[in-house]
N, C-alpha and C positions, 0 to 999 in steps of 0.2 A: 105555328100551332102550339097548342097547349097539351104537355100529354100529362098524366097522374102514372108513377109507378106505386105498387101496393104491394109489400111482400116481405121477405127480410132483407137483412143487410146486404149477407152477402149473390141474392137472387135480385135485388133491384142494382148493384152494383154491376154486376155481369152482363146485366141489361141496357144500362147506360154504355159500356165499353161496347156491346152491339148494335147499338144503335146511334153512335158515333161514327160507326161505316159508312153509314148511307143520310145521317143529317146532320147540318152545323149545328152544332146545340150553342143556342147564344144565352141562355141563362139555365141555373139550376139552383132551386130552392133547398134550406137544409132538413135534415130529415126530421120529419115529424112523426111522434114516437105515437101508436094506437093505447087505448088506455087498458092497462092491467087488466087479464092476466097475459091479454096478448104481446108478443114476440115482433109483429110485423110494424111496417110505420111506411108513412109515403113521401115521395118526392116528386115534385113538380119540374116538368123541362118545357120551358120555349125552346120550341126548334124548328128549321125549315128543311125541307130535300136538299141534299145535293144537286149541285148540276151533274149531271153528265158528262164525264168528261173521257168518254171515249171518242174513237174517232169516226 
């Protein structure tokens, strides 16, 4: 799946590191800055679920 993060640095940053819990992220775009006066910028992840790996 394809997700978009939108926010700042450090709220799309904390978001990837949570959501590395639960999916492989196999790719991640660099960040793309929103145009002036705004602060936020977005980042794109291919990613899929984990398995499960309980018992």
């Amino acid at each position: 799946m394809r997700i978009r993060l939108h926010g700042t640095h450090h709220e799309t940053a904390a978001t990837i590191v949570a959501l590395a819990h639960v999916l492989d992220i196999h790719r991640m775009s660099r960040p793309y800055l929103d145009r002036p006066p705004s602060t936020w910028h977005r980042i794109y992840i291919d990613a899929t679920p984990r398995r499960d790996t309980r018992p």
